[in-house]
RORO-361272 format. One record per residue (C-alpha): residue number from 1; x, y, z. Coordinates in nm, 4 decimals, always signed. Layout:
! RORO-361272
PT seq        u        v        w
PT NUM        X        Y        Z
...
END
This chain:
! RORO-361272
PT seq        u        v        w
PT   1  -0.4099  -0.1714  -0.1134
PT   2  -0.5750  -0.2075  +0.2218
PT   3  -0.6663  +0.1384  +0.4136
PT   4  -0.4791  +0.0828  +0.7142
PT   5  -0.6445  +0.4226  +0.8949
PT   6  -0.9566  +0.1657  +0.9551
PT   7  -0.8531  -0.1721  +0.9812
PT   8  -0.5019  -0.0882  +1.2272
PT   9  -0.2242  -0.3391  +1.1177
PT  10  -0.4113  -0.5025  +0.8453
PT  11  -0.4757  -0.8734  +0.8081
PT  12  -0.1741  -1.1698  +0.7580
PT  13  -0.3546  -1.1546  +0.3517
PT  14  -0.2857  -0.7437  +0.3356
PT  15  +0.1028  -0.8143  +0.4670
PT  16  +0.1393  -1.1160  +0.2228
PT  17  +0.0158  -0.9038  -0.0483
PT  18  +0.2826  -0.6667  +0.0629
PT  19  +0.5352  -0.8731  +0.1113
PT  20  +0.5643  -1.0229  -0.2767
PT  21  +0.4824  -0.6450  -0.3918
PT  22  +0.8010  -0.5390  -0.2147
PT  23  +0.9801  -0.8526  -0.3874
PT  24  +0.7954  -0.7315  -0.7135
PT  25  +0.9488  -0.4328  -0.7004
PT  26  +1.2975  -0.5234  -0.6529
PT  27  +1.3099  -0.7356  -0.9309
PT  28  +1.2285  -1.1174  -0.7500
PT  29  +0.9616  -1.3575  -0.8470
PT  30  +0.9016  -1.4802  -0.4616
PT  31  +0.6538  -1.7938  -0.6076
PT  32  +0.9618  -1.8854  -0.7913
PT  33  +1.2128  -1.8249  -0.4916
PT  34  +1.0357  -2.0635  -0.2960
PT  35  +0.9813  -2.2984  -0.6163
PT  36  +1.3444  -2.3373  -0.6075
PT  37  +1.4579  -2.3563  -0.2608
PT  38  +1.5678  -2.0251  -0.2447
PT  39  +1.2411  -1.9380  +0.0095
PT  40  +1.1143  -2.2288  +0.2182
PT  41  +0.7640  -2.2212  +0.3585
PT  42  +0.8225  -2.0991  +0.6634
PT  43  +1.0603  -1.8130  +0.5366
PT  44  +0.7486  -1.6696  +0.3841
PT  45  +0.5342  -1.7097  +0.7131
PT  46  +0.8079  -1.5087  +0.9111
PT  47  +0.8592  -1.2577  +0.6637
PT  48  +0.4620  -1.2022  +0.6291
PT  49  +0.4606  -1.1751  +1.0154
PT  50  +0.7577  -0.9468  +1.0444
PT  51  +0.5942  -0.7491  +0.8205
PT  52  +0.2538  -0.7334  +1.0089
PT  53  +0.4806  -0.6513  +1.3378
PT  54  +0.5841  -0.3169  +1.1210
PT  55  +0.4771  +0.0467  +1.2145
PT  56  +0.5104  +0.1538  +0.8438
PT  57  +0.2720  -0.0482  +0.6639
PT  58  +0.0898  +0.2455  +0.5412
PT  59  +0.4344  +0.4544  +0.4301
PT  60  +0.4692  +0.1050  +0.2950
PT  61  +0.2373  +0.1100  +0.0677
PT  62  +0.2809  +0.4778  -0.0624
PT  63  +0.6240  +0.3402  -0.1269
PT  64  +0.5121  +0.0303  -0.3423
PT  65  +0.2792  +0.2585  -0.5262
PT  66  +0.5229  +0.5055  -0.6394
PT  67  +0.7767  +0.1504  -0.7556
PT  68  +0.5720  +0.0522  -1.0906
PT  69  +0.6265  -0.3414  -0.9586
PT  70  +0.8728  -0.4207  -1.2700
PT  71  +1.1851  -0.4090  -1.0355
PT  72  +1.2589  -0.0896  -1.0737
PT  73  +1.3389  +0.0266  -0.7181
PT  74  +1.7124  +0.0145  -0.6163
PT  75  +1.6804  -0.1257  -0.2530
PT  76  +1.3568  -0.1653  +0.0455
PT  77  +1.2797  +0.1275  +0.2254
PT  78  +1.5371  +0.1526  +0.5270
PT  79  +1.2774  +0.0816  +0.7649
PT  80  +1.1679  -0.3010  +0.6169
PT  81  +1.1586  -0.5363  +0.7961
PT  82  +1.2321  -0.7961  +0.5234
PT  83  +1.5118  -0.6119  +0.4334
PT  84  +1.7904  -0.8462  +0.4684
PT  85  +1.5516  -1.1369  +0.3781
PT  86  +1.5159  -0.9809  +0.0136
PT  87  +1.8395  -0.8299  -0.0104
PT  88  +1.9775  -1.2283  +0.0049
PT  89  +1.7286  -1.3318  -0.2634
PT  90  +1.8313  -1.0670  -0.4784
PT  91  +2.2103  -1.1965  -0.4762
PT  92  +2.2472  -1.4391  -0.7328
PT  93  +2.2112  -1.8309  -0.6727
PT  94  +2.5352  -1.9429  -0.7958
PT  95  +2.3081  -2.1649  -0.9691
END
């Protein structure tokens, strides 16, 4: 996990990496969201940028490390900014 004390915000990378551990940790397989047209390409650009506009990235990331990544958590932190993003890709496709 990045140290976001030193490098501010973090890079696009460090918010993609958090990004699909948030989605990790509820449960979702983001690769195969977007594999099946649940996620388009530019979903996953505006989620990794509304992530990098976040002032939490480093509660963030105490967060993810307390979640063990096997979708165990019940919900995002309230503060997300993904929130509702993830919250539709946990509902079931109807597929």
């Amino acid at each position: 996990m990045a140290d976001f004390s030193t490098h501010g915000k973090g890079t696009l990378r460090t918010h993609a990496a958090l990004f699909d551990e948030m989605g990790r940790a509820l449960g979702l397989d983001l690769q195969e969201a977007a594999i099946a047209g649940r996620l388009n390409f530019d979903e996953i650009g505006e989620a990794v940028l509304r992530c990098r506009r976040c002032a939490h990235p480093g509660k963030c990331a105490v967060w993810l490390q307390s979640h063990d990544g096997q979708g165990t958590a019940g919900d995002t932190p309230d503060y997300c900014r993904n929130r509702d993003l993830l919250g539709y890709l946990r509902e079931p496709s109807g597929c």
